[in-house]
N, C-alpha and C positions, 0 to 999 in steps of 0.2 A: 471465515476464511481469511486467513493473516494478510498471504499477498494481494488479496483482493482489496482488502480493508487499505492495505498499503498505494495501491493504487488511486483509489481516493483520495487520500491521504496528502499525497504529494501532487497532487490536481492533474492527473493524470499520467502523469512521467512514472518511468518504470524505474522502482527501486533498482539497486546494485543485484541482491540476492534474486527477481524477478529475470532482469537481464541475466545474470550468469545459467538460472532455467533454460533461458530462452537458448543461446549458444551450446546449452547439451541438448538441445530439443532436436536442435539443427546437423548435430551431431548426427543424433539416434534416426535421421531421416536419412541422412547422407548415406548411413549405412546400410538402410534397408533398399534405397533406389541403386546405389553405386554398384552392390554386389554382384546381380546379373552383368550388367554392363563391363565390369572388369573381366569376371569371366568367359566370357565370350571370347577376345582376345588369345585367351590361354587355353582355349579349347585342343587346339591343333595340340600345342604342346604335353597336356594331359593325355590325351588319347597316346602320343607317343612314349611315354612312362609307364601307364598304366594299362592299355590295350583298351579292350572292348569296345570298338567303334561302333556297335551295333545297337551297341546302350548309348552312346552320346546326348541323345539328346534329353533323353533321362536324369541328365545333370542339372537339365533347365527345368524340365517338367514335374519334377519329385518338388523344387524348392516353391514355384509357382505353385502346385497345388495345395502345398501344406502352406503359404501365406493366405492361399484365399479360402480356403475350410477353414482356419481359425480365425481370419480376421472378426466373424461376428461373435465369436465368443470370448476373444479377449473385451471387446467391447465391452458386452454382458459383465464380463467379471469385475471392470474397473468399474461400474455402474453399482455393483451389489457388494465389493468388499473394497473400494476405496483405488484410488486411480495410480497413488504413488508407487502403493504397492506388487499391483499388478505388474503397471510398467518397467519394474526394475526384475520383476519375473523375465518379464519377454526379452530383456535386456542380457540376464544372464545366459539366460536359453539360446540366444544369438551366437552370445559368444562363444557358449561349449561347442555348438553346430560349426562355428569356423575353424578353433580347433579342430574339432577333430576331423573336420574337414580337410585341412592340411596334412592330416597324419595318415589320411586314405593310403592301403595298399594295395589296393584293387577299384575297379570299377563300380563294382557292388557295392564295396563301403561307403564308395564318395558320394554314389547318389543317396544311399541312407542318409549320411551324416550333413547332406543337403535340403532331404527333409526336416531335419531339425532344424536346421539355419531357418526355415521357412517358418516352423511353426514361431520363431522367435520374430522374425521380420514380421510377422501379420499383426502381431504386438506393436510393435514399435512404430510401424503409421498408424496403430487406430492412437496409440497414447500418445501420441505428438499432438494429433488434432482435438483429441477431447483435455488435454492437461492446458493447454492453449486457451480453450472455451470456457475450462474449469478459471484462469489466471485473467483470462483479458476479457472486459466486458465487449459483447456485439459491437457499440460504436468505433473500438479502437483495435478488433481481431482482424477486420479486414488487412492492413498491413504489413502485421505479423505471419498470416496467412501468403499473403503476397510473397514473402521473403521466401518460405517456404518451398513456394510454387520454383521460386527463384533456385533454392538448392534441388529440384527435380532437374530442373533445366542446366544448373553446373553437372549434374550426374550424369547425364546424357551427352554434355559435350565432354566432359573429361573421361568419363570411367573408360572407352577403348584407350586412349593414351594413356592411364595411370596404367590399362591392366599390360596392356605394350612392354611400358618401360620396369614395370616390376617385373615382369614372364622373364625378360630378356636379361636382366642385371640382377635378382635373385631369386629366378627361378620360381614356376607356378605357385608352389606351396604360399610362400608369402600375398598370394593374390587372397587368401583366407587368412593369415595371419596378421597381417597389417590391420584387421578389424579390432583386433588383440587391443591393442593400446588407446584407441581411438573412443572403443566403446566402454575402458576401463574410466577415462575421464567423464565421458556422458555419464556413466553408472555414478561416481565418486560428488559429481555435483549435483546431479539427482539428491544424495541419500544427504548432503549436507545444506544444499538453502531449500528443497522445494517443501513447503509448510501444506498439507492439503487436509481435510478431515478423515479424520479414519471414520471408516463404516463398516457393519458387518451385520449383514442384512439375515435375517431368520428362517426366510425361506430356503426352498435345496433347489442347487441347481438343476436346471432342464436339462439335464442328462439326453431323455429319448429327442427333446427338439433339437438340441445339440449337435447330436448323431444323423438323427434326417437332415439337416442342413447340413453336415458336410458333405454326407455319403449323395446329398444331388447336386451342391457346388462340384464334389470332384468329377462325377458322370456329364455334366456341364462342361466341366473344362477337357475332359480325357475327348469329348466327342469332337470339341474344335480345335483340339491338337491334333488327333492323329484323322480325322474325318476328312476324305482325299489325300492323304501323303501315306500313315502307315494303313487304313483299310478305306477300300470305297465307300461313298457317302451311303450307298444301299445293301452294306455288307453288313453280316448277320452280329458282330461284335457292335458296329455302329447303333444298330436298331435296336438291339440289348440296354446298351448304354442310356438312349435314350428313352427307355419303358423304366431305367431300373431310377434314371433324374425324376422322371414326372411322376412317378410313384411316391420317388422320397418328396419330394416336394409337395404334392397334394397332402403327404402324410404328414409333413412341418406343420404348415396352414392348418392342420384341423388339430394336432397337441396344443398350438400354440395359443389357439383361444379355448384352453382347459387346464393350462398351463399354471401355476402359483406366481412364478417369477418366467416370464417366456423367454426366452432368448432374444428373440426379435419381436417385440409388443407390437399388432398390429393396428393399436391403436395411434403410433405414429404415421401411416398414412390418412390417415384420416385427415389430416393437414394438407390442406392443396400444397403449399408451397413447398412441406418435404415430399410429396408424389412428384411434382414437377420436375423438383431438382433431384430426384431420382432420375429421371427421367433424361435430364440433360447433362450429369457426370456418365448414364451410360452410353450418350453417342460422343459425350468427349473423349472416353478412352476409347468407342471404337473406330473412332477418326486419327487420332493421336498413333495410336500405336500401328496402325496401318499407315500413315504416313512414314513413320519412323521405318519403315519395312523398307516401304519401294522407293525412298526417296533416295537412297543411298545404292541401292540396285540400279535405280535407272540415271543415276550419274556416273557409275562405275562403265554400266553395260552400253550407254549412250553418249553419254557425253564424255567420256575417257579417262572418267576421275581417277585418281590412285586410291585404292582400300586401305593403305596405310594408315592414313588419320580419316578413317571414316565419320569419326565423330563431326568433324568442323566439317564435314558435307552439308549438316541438316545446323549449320551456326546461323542460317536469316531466320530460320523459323523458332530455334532456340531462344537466341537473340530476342527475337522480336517478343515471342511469348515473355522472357525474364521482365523484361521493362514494362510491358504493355500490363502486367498482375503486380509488378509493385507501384504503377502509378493509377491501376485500379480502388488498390487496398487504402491507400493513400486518400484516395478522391471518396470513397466511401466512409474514414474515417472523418474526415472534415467535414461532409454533408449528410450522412447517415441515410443518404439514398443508393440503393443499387439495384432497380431493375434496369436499367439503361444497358448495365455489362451484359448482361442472360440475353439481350434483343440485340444490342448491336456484334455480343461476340458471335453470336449465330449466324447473321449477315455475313459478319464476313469470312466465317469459318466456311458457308456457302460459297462464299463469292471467290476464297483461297481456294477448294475443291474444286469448282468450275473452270478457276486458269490454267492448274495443274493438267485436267485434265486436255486441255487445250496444247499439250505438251509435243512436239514430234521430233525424229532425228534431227533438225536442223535450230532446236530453242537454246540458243547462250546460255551458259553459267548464269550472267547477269540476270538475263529476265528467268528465268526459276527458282532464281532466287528471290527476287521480288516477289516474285508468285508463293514460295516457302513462307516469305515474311506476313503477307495478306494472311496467310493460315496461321499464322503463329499468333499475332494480333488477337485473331479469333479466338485460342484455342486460352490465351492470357486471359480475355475478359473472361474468362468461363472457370478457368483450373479453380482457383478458391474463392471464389464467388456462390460456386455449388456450394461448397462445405461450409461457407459462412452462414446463406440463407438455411440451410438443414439444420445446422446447428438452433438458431433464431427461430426456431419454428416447434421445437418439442421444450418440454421441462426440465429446468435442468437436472432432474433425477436419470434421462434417459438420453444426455450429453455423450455417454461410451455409445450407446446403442444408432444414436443417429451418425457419430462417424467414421461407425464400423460398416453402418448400411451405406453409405453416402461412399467407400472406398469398395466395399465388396461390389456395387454396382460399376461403379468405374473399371473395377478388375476385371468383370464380366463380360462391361463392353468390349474391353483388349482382347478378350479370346475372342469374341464373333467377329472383331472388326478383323483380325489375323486372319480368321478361320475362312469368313466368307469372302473378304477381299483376294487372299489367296488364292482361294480357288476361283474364284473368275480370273485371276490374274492368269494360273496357270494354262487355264485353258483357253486365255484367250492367246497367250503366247503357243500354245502346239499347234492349234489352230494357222497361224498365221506361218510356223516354220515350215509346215505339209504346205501351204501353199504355195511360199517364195521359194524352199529347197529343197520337195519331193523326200522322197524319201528319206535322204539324209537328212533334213531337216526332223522328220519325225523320230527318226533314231536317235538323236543327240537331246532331244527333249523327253525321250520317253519316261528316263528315272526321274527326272529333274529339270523344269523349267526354270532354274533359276542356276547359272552357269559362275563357278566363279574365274579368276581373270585368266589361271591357269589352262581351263577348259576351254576359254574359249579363245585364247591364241594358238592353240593347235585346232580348230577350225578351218578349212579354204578361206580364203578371202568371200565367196562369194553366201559361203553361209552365215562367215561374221555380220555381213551385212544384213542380208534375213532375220537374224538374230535382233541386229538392232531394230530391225521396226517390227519385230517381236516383241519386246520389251517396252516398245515407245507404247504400239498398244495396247498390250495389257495393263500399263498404269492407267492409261486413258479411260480402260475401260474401268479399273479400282477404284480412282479419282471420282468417277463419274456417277459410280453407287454411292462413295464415300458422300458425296454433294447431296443426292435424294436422301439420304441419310441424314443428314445436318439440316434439311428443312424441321424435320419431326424436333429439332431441337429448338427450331425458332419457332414455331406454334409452340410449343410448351410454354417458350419465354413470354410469348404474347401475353398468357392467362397467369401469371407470376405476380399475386399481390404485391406491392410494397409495403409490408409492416413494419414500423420505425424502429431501429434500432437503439439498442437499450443504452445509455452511458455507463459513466461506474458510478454514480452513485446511487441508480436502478438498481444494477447489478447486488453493489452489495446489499443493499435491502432486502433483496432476492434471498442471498446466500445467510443472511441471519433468518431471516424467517420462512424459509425453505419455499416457499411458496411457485406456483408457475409463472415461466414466463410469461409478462406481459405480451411480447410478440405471438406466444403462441397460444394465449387467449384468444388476443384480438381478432387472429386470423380463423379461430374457428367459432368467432362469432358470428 
């Protein structure tokens, strides 16, 4: 492996051609996290060009389901025919999806041609994190990882302001088309410094495991999207859905060990430390992405925020996370120890949940924001910290495969943490509007507990208020699962061997003589 070898070489310091990798890597991340975020913004505006508000939300849910059905198959594929390749697959496929995403003239089309954008984004973070794994040895990925974590965390605070001032100065289309040039460069430096082996493996691919792993990813994600909002949790579609997941999934599991080449080899659980860190990417995204929800709800709806730049609502916990994962990455590249992050981010991703929910009509900007930052803290020790130990823990023959599984888990957790904090959330807010504003309280809740600022200044006064210690406690009550949640993440961390991270000149020994990780020997010795 050239740049590997180059890493060595120059006693760790990354060549020029590694570096220019690395900034199209970062590219190809920005792209895949940024996209939802911009669009969101430009929702309003689309619906009034194109109609179908009935479909809307189907702009979000077509792209989300086709990143996380293909995400373990891109994996698979840059595993068994070579990581460069694939990746500039996912890369092109992005970009056709954002065109012609732009070019939408209907409702219909745009959520089709958003499932393409999907199927290309689910690409694009597993081959950031395996091409990363593939270039940097364990002792020194922690910080480039860090960085990473870091463009999550600019995507989330910029993408409603880029998607704002683009909607508004040239019009929605450009919220797809701006991907145009951005991933023309990623693409362009990809195909000119990244040096990787080509491989082309003999086996055919798992076609049926393939198939059963989407079709129960999507039954998965279709149940915690519309499960309480578009059909009740006991309604006959819900119940379907979930016979038709468990089905496909008992049916993955049993191809998979019959399998030539399995999609998901279940012999990488067998490794304590990638079950573990399975285990704690998926109550990091479903802590993460449920904060991300109600944190900007209940500063809106309580504490009087402007939805303008909602983005810099959630800037302590952003913030906090960016620094707290690059001077993780940092502290593990120099000492090559990190169970410390997996036990203390737990701790305090607890201890951020429990202030939160300690939240009520009368808690400052300031102290919720302190309280955001406590959770952010947490949620930095943990973002890629998971993906490093998973990585560290399988062969590197099965580098695509652990972090496809290590992001398809995190994606999983996002929809239950949505799904089930929402719905406590909702219903703890109906709850409380039937009690403080009678009837009318129940009426004004009944479509929708979740009021935007329009609705709810045509309100009485006396229901605006209802309202707000509605809202105060239904986060109390999402915060409050979110916490019991986040313990299961610190037991996990408890039982987290430390198996020493490799240097590069491990590494490259590795990569010449193809052999397993040392880490992931040791650990299932």
């Amino acid at each position: 492996m050239a740049d590997a070898e180059a890493v060595v070489d120059s006693g760790g310091r990354q060549p020029r051609s590694v570096r220019v990798v690395l900034l199209a890597l970062m590219i190809a991340m920005l792209l895949a996290m940024l996209d939802n975020m911009i669009i969101g913004t430009a929702m309003p505006t689309i619906v009034g060009e194109l109609g179908g508000l009935e479909h809307l939300s189907w702009v979000v849910t077509a792209y989300t389901l086709a990143t996380a059905a293909s995400t373990p198959i891109w994996g698979k594929l840059g595993d068994m025919y070579g990581r460069k390749g694939v990746f500039m697959t996912s890369i092109v496929l992005f970009l056709i999806g954002s065109a012609l995403s732009g070019m939408a003239q209907d409702m219909g089309q745009l959520i089709g041609f958003r499932a393409v954008q999907g199927l290309g984004a689910g690409g694009l973070m597993v081959g950031v994190m395996a091409i990363i794994g593939d270039l940097i040895p364990p002792r020194e990925r922690g910080k480039y990882q860090g960085m990473m974590a870091g463009v999550m965390a600019l995507a989330m605070i910029g993408g409603p302001l880029v998607g704002g001032t683009i909607t508004d100065h040239w019009g929605w289309r450009w919220s797809f088309y701006i991907n145009l040039p951005l991933g023309a460069v990623a693409l362009l430096a990809i195909s000119a410094v990244l040096h990787l082996p080509k491989k082309r493996a003999q086996a055919r691919i798992d076609y049926l495991g393939a198939g059963l792993l989407a079709v129960g990813i999507t039954a998965i994600v279709l149940v915690t999207t519309w499960g309480g909002t578009e059909y009740a949790w006991d309604s006959a579609v819900i119940m379907e859905l979930i016979a038709i997941g468990v089905a496909a999934l008992v049916g993955f599991v049993f191809v998979q060990t019959r399998a030539a080449e399995p999609v998901m080899p279940l012999h990488i659980f067998r490794s304590r430390n990638f079950s573990l860190m399975s285990v704690i990417g998926f109550v990091t995204g479903f802590v993460m992405f449920g904060a991300t929800l109600f944190l900007p709800l209940y500063q809106q709806s309580v504490q009087g925020a402007s939805a303008t730049n909602s983005g810099l609502l959630l800037l302590p916990m952003l913030g906090a996370m960016l620094v707290v994962s690059m001077v993780a990455g940092r502290v593990t590249t120099n000492t090559g120890r990190y169970k410390v992050f997996p036990v203390v981010g737990s701790v305090l991703m607890v201890v951020g949940l429990f202030l939160l929910a300690q939240m009520d009509t009368d808690t400052s900007r300031v102290t919720s924001g302190v309280y955001m930052a406590v959770l952010g803290a947490g949620m930095g020790c943990l973002m890629q910290i998971t993906m490093l130990v998973s990585q560290n823990s399988v062969e590197m023959k099965d580098m695509g495969v652990a972090s496809s599984s290590t992001t398809l888990f995190r994606t999983l957790g996002a929809s239950f943490g949505v799904a089930i904090m929402g719905a406590l959330f909702n219903s703890r807010v109906q709850d409380v509007m039937a009690e403080r504003a009678g009837a009318l309280g129940s009426a004004v809740t009944e479509r929708s507990a979740q009021l935007d600022a329009a609705s709810m200044a045509r309100l009485p006064e006396a229901a605006q208020e209802a309202y707000k210690h509605a809202v105060s406690s239904g986060t109390h009550s999402a915060f409050l699962l979110g916490a019991v949640v986040a313990v299961v993440s610190l037991v996990a961390a408890v039982f987290v061997k430390e198996v020493p991270l490799k240097g590069a000149a491990q590494q490259a020994g590795e990569d010449v003589g193809d052999v397993p990780s040392k880490g992931a020997v040791a650990e299932r010795v």
